[in-house]
C-alpha positions as a Markdown table, in Angstrom:
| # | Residue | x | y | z |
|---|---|---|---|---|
| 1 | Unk | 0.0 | 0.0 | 0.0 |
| 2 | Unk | 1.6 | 3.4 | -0.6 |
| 3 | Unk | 1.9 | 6.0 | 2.1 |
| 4 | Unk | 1.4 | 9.9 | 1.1 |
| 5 | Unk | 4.1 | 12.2 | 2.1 |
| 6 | Unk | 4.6 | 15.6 | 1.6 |
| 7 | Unk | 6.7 | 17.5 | -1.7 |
| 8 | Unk | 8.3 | 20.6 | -1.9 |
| 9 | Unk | 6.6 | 21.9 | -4.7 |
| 10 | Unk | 10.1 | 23.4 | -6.2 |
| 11 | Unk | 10.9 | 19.8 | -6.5 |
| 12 | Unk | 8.6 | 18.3 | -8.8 |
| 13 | Unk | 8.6 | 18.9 | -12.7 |
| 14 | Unk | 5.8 | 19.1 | -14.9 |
| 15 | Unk | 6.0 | 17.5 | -18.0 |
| 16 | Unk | 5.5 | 19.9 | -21.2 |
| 17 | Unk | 2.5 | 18.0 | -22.4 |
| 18 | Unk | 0.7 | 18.1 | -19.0 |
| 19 | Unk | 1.8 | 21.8 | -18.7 |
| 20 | Unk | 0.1 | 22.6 | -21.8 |
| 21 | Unk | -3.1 | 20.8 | -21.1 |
| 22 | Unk | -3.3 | 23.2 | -17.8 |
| 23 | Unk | -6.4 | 24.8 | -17.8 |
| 24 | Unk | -6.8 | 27.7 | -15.7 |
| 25 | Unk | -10.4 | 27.8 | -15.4 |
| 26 | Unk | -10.1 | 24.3 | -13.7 |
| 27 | Unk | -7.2 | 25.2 | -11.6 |
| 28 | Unk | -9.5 | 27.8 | -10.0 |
| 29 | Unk | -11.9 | 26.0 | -9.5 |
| 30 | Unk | -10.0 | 23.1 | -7.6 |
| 31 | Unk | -8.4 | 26.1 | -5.0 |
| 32 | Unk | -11.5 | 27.0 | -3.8 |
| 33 | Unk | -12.5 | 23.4 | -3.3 |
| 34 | Unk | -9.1 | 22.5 | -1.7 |
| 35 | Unk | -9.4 | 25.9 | 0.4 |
| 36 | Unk | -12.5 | 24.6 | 1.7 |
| 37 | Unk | -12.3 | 21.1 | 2.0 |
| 38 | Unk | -8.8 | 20.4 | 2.1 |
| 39 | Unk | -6.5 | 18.4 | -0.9 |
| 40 | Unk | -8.9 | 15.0 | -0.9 |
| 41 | Unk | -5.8 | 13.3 | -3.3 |
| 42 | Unk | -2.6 | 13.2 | -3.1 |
| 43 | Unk | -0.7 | 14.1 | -6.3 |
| 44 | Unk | 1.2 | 11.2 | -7.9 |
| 45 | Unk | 4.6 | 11.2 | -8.9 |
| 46 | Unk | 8.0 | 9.1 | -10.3 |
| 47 | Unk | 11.6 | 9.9 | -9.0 |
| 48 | Unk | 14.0 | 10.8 | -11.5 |
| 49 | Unk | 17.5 | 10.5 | -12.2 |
| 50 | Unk | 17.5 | 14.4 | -13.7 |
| 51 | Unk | 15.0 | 16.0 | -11.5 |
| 52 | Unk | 13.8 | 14.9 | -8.2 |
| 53 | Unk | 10.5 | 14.2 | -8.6 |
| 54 | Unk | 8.2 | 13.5 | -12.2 |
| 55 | Unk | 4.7 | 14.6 | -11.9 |
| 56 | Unk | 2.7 | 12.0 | -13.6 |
| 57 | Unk | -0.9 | 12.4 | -12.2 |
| 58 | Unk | -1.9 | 16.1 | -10.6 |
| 59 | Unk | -0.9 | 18.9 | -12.4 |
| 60 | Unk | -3.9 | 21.0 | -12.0 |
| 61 | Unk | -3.7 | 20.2 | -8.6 |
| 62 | Unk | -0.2 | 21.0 | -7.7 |
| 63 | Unk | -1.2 | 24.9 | -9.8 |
| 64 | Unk | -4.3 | 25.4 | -7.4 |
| 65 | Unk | -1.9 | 25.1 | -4.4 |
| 66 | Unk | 0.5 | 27.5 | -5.6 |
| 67 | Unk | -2.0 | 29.7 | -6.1 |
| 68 | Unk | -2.9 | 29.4 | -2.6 |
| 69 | Unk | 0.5 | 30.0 | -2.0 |
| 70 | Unk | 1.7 | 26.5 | -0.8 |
| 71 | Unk | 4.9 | 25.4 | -0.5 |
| 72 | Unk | 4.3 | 21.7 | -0.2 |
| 73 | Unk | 2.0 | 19.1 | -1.6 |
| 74 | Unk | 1.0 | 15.7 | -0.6 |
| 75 | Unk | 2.1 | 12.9 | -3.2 |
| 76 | Unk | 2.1 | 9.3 | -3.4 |
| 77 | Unk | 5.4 | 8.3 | -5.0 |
| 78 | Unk | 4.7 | 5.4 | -7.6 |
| 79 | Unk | 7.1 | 3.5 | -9.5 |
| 80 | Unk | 10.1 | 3.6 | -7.1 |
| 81 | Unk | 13.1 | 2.8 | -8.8 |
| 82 | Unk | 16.7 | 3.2 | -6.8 |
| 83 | Unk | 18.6 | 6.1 | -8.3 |
């Protein structure tokens, strides 16, 4: 079973395809919902060789917490490899 943990967001790296398909409306709409509610998934994301952390699954979610002005996000890390 994995176990969430909390990211710097600094850390992670957003693909150029899932940073294109960003949509801004939707990024809004998911801060006030995570402002009221709290984050109800944890991002999910790869460790890299290059970069520390891949971001395979949460882009939208990682923006609306920035917007917030978060520093950290919690993320299931899938596919651990040892690098």
């Amino acid at each position: 079973m994995l176990k969430s943990e909390f990211l710097v967001i600094d850390e992670l790296y957003i693909p150029v395809k899932r940073r294109s398909e960003i949509e801004p409306e939707k990024v809004a709409s998911l801060a006030e919902e995570i402002l009221e509610d709290g984050q109800k998934a944890p991002i999910q994301v790869r460790r890299d060789k290059k970069r520390k952390f891949v971001v395979v699954n949460g882009a939208h979610r990682i923006e609306a917490v920035k917007l917030l002005g978060e520093t950290k996000i919690e993320a299931f890390v899938v596919g651990e490899g040892k690098f």
